[in-house]
OpenMM code with the backbone's topology and positions (N, CA, C; nanometers):
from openmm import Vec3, app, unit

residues = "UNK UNK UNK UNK UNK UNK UNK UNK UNK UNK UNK UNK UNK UNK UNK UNK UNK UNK UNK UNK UNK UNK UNK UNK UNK UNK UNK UNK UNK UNK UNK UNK UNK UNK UNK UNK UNK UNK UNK UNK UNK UNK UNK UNK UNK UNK UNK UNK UNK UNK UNK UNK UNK UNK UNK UNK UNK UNK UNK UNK UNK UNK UNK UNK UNK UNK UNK UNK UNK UNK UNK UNK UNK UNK UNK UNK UNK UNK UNK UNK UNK UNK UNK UNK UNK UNK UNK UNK UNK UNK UNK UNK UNK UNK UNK UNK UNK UNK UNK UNK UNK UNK UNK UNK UNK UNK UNK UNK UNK UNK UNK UNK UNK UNK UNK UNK UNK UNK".split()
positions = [
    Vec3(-2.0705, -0.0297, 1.5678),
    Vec3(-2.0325, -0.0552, 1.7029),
    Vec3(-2.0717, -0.1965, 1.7439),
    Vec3(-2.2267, -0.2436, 1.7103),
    Vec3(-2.2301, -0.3620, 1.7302),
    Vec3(-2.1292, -0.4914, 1.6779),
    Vec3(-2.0798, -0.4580, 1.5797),
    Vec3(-2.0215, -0.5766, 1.5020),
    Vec3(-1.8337, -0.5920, 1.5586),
    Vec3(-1.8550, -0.4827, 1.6194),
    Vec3(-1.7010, -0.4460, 1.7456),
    Vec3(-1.7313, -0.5901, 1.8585),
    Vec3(-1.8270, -0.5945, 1.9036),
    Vec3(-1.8698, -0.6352, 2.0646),
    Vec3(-1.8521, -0.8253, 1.9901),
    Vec3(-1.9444, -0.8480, 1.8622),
    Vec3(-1.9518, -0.9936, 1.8177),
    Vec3(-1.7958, -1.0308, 1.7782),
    Vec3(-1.7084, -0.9478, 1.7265),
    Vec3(-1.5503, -0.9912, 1.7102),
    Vec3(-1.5039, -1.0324, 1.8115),
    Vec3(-1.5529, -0.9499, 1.9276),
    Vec3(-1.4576, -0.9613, 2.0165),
    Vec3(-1.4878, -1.0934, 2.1061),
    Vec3(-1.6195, -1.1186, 2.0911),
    Vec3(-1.6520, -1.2264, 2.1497),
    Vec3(-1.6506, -1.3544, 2.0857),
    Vec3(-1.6388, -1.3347, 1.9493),
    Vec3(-1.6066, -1.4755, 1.8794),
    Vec3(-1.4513, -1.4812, 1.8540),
    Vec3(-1.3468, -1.3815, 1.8940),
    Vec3(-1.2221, -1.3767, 1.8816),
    Vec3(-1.2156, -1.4738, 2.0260),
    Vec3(-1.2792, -1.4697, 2.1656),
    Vec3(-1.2295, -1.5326, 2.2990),
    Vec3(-1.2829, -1.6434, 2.2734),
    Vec3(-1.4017, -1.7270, 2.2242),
    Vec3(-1.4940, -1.8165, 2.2307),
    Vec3(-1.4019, -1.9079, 2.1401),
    Vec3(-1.3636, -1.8546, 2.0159),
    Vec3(-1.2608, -1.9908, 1.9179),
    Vec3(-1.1574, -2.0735, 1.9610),
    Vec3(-1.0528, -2.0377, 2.0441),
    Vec3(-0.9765, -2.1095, 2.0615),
    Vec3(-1.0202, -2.2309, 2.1894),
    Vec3(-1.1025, -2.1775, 2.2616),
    Vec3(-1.1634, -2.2698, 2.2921),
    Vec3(-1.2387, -2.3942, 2.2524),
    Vec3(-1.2866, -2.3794, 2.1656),
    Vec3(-1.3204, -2.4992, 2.1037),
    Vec3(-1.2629, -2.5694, 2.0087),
    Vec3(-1.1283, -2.5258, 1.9781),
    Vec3(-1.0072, -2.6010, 1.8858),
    Vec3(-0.9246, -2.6572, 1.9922),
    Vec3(-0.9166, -2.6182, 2.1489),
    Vec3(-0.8349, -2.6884, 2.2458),
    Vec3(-0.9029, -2.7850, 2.2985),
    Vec3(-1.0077, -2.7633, 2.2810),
    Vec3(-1.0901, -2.8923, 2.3443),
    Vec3(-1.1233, -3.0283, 2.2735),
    Vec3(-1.1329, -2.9646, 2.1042),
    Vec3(-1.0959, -3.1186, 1.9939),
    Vec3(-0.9722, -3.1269, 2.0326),
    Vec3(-0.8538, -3.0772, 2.0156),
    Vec3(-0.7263, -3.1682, 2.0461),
    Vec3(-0.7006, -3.2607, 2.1531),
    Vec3(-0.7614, -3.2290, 2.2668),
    Vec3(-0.7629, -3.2557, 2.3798),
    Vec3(-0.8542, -3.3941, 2.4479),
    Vec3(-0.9377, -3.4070, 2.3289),
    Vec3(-1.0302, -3.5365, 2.2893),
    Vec3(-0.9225, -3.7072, 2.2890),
    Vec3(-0.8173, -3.7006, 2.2108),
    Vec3(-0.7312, -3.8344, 2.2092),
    Vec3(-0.6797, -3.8215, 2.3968),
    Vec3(-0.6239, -3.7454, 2.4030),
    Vec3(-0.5412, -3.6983, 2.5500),
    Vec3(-0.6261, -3.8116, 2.6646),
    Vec3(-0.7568, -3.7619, 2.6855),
    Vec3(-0.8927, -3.7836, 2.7758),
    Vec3(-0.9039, -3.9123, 2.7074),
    Vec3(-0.9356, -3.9409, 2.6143),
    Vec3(-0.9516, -4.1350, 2.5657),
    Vec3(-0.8417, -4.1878, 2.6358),
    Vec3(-0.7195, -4.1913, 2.6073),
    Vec3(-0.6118, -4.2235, 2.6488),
    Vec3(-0.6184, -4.2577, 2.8182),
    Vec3(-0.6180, -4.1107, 2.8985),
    Vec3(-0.6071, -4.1615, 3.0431),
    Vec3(-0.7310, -4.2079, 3.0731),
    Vec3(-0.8402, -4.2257, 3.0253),
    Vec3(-0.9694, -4.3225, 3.0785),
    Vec3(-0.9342, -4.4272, 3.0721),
    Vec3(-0.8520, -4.4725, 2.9520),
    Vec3(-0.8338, -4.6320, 2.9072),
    Vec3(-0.7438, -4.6496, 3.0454),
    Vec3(-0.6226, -4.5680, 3.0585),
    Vec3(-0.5286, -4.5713, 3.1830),
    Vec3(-0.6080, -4.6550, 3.2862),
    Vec3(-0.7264, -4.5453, 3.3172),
    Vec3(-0.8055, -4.5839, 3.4849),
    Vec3(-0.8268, -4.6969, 3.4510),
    Vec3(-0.9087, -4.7579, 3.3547),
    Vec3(-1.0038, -4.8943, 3.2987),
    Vec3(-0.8908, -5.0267, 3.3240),
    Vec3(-0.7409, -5.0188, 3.2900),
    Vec3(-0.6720, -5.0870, 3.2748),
    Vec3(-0.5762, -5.1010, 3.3990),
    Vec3(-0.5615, -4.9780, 3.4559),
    Vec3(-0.5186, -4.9972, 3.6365),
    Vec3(-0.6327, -5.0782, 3.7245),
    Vec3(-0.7345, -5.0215, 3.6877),
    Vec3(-0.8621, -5.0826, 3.7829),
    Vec3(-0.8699, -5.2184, 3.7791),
    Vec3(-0.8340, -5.2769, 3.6288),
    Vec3(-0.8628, -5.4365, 3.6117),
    Vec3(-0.7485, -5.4746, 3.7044),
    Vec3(-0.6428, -5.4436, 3.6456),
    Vec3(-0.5178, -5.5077, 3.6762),
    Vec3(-0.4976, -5.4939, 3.8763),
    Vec3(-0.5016, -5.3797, 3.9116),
    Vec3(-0.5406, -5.4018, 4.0729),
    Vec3(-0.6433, -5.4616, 4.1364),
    Vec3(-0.7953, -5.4215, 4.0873),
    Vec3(-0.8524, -5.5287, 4.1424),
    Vec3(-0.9544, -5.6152, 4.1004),
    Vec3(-0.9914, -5.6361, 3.9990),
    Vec3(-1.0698, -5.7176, 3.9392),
    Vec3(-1.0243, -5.8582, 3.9136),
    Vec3(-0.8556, -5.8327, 3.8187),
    Vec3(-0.8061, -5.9861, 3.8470),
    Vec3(-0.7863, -6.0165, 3.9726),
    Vec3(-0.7508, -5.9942, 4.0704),
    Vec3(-0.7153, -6.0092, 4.1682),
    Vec3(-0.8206, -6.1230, 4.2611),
    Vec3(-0.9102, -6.0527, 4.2429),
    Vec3(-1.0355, -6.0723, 4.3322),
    Vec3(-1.0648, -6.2254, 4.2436),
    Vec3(-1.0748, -6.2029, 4.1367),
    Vec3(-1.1496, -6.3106, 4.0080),
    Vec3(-1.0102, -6.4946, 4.0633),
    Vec3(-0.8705, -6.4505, 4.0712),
    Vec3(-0.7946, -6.5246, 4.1577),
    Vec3(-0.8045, -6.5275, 4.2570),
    Vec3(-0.8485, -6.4317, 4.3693),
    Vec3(-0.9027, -6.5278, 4.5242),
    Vec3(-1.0038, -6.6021, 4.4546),
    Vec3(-1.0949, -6.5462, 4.3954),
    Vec3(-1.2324, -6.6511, 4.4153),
    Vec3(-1.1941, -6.7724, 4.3674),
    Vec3(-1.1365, -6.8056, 4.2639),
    Vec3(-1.1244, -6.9092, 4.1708),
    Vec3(-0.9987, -7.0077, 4.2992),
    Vec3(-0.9507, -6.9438, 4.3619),
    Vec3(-0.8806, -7.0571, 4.4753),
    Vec3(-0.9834, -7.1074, 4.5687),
    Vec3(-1.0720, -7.0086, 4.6047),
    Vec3(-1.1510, -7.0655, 4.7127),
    Vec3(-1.2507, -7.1480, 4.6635),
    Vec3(-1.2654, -7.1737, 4.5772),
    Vec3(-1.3710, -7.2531, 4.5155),
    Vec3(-1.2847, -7.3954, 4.4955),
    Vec3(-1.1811, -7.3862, 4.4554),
    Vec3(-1.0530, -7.5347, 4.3947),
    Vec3(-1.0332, -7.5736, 4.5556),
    Vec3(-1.0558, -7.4764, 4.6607),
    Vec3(-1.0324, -7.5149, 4.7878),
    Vec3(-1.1455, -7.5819, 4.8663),
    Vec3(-1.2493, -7.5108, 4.8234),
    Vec3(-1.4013, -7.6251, 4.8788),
    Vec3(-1.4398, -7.7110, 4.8015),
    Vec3(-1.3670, -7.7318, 4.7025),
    Vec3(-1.4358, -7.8445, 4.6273),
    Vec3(-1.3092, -7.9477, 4.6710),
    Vec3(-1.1946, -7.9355, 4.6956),
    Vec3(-1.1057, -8.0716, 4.7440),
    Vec3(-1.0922, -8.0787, 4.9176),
    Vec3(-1.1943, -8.0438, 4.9433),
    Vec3(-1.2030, -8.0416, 5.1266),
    Vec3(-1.2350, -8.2519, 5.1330),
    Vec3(-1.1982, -8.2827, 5.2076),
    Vec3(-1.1559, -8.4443, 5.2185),
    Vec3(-1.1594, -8.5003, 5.3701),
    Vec3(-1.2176, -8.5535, 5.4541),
    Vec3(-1.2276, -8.6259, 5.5526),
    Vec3(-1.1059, -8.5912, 5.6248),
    Vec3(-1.1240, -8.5794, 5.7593),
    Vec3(-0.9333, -8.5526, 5.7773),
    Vec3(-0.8937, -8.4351, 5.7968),
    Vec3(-0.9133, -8.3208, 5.7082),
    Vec3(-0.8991, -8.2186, 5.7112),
    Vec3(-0.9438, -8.0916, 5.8102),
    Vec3(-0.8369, -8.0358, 5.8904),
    Vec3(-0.8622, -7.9513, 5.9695),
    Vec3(-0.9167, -7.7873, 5.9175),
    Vec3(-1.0226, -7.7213, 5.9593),
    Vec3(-1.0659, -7.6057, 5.8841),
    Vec3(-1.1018, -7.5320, 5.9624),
    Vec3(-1.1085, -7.3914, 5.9194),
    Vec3(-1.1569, -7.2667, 6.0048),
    Vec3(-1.3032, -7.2533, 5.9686),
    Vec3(-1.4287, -7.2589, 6.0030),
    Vec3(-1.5148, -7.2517, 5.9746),
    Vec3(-1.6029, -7.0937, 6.1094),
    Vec3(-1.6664, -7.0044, 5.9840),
    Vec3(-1.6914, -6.9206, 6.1136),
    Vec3(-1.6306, -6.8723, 6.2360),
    Vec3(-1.5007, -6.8719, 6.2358),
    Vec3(-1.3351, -6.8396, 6.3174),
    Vec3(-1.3355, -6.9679, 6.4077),
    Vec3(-1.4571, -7.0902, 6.4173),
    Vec3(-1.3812, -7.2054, 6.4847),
    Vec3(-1.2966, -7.3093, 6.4040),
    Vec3(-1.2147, -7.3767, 6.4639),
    Vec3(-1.1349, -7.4858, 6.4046),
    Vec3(-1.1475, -7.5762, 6.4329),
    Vec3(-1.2194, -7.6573, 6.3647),
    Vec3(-1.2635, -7.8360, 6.3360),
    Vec3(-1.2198, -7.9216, 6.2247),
    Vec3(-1.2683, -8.0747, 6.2628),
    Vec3(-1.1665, -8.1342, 6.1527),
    Vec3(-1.3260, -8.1888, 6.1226),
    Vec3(-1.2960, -8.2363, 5.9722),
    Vec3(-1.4236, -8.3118, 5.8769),
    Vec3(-1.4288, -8.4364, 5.9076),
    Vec3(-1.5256, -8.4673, 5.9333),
    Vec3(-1.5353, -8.6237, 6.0210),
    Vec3(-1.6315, -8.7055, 5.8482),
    Vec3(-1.6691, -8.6172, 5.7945),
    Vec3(-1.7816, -8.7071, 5.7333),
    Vec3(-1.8449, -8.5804, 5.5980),
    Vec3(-1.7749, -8.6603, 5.4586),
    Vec3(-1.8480, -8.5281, 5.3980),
    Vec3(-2.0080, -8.6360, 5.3273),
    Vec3(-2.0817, -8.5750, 5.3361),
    Vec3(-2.2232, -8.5268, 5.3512),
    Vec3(-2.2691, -8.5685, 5.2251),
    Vec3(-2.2653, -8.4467, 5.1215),
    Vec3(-2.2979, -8.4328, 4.9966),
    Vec3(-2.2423, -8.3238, 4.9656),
    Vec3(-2.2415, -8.2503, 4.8333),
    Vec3(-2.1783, -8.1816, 4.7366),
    Vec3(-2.1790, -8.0264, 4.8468),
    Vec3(-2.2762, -8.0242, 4.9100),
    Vec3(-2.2750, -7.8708, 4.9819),
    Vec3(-2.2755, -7.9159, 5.1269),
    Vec3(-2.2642, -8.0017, 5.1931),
    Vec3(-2.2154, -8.0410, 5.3685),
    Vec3(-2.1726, -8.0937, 5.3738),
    Vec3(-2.0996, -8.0876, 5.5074),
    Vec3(-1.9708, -8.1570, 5.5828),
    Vec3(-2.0298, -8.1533, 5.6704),
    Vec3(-1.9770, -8.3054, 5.7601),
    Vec3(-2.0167, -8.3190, 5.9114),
    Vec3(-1.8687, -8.3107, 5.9849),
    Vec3(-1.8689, -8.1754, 6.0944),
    Vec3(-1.7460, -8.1426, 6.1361),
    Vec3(-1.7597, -8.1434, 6.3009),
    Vec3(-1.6286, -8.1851, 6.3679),
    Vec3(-1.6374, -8.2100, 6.4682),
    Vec3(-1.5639, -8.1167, 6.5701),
    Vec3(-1.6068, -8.0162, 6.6317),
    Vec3(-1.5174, -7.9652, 6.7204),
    Vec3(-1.4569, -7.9509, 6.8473),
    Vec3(-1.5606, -8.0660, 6.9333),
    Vec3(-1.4752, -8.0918, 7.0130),
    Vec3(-1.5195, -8.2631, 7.0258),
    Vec3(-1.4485, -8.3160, 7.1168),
    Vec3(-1.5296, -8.4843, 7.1576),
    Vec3(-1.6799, -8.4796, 7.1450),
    Vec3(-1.7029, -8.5377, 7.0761),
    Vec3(-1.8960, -8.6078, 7.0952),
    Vec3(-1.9734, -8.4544, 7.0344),
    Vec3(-1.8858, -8.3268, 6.9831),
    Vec3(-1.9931, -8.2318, 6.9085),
    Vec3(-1.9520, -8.2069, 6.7695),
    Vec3(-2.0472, -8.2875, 6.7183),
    Vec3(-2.0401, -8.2567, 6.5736),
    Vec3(-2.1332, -8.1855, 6.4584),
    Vec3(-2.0873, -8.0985, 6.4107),
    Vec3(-2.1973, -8.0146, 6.3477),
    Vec3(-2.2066, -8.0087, 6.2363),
    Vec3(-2.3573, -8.0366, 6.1682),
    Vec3(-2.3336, -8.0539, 5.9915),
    Vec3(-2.3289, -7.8929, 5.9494),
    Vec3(-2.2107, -7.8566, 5.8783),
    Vec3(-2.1733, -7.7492, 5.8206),
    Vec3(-2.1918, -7.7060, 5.6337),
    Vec3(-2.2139, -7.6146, 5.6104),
    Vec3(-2.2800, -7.5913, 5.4767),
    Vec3(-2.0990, -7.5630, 5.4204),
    Vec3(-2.0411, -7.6347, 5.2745),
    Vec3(-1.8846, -7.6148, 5.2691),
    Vec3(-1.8944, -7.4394, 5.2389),
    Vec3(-2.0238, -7.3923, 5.1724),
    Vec3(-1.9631, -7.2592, 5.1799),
    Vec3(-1.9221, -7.2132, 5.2955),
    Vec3(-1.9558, -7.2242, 5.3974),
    Vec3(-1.8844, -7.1642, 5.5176),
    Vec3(-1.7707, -7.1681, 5.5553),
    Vec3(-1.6576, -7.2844, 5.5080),
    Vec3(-1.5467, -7.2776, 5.5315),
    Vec3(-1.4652, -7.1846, 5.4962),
    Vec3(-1.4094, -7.1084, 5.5775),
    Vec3(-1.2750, -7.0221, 5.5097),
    Vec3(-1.1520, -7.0592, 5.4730),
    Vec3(-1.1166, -7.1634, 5.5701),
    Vec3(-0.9596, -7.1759, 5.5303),
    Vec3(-0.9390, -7.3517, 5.6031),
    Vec3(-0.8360, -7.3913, 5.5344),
    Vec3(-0.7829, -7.5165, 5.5610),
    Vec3(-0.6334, -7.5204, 5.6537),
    Vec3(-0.6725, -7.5568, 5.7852),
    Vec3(-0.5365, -7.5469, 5.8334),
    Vec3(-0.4109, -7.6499, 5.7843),
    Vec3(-0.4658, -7.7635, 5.8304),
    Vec3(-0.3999, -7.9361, 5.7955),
    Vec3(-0.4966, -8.0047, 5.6941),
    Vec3(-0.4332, -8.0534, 5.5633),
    Vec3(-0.4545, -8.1435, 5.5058),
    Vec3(-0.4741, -8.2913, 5.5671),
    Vec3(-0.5498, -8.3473, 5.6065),
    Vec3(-0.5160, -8.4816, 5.5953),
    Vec3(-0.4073, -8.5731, 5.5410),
    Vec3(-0.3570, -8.6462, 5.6063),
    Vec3(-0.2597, -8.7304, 5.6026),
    Vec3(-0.2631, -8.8168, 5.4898),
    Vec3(-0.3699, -8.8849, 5.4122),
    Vec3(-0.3697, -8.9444, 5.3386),
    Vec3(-0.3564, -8.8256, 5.1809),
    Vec3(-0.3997, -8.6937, 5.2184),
    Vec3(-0.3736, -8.5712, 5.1227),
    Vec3(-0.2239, -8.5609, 5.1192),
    Vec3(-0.1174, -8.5276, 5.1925),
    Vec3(0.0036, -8.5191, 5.2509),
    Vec3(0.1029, -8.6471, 5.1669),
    Vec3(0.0492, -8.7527, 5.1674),
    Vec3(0.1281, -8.8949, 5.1256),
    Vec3(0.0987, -8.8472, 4.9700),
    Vec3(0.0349, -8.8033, 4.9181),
    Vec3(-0.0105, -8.7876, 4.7732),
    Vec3(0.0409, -8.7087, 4.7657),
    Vec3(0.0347, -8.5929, 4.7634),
    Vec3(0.0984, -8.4428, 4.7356),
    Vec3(0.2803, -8.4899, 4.7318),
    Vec3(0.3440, -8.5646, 4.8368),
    Vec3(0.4626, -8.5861, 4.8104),
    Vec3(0.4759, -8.6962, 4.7099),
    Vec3(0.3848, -8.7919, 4.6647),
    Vec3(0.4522, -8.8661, 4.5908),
    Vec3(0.4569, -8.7960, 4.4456),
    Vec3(0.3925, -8.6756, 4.3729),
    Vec3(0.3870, -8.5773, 4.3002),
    Vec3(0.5289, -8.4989, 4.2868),
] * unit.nanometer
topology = app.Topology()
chain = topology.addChain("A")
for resn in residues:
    res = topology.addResidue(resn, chain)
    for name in ("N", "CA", "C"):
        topology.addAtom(name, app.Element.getBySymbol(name[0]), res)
């Protein structure tokens, strides 16, 4: 009678563990899926904003109008490698760290004459 009860339980228990090796390539497969959606939505993505905003504070140029901290001032005077002296209104000018800039509205004019002769 005992050896009734171990059939029956190693008859339900086997196929289970032959569906679960097959099922091993399946599961590699859609992980790689996630790994390779994830890069491609947002890792490059992000890795191209950064790499603009950096080509963008490093050619910031006298002249140039910018959003800094949501105000908009123009660069009266760059500084050294990490400040700008920016001016936002008559007679207030504030030395600004370039990481802070977000965005460039107007190029400078002498930027503008170059870019078209390109």
């Amino acid at each position: 009678m005992l050896s009734f009860f171990t059939l029956a339980a190693t008859a339900t228990t086997a196929p289970v563990f032959q569906g679960a090796s097959s099922d091993l390539p399946r599961a590699l497969i859609q992980l790689l899926a996630i790994v390779v959606i994830f890069y491609l939505f947002f890792i490059r993505p992000q890795q191209k904003r950064a790499k603009e905003q950096i080509n963008m504070l490093n050619n910031l140029k006298k002249g140039d109008e910018i959003v800094v901290s949501g105000m908009v001032g123009k660069i009266t005077k760059i500084i050294n490698d990490g400040e700008i002296l920016v001016a936002f209104a008559d007679g207030v000018e504030i030395k600004v760290l370039r990481s802070f800039v977000s965005n460039v509205l107007f190029e400078s004019e002498d930027i503008k004459k170059e870019n078209n002769k390109k």
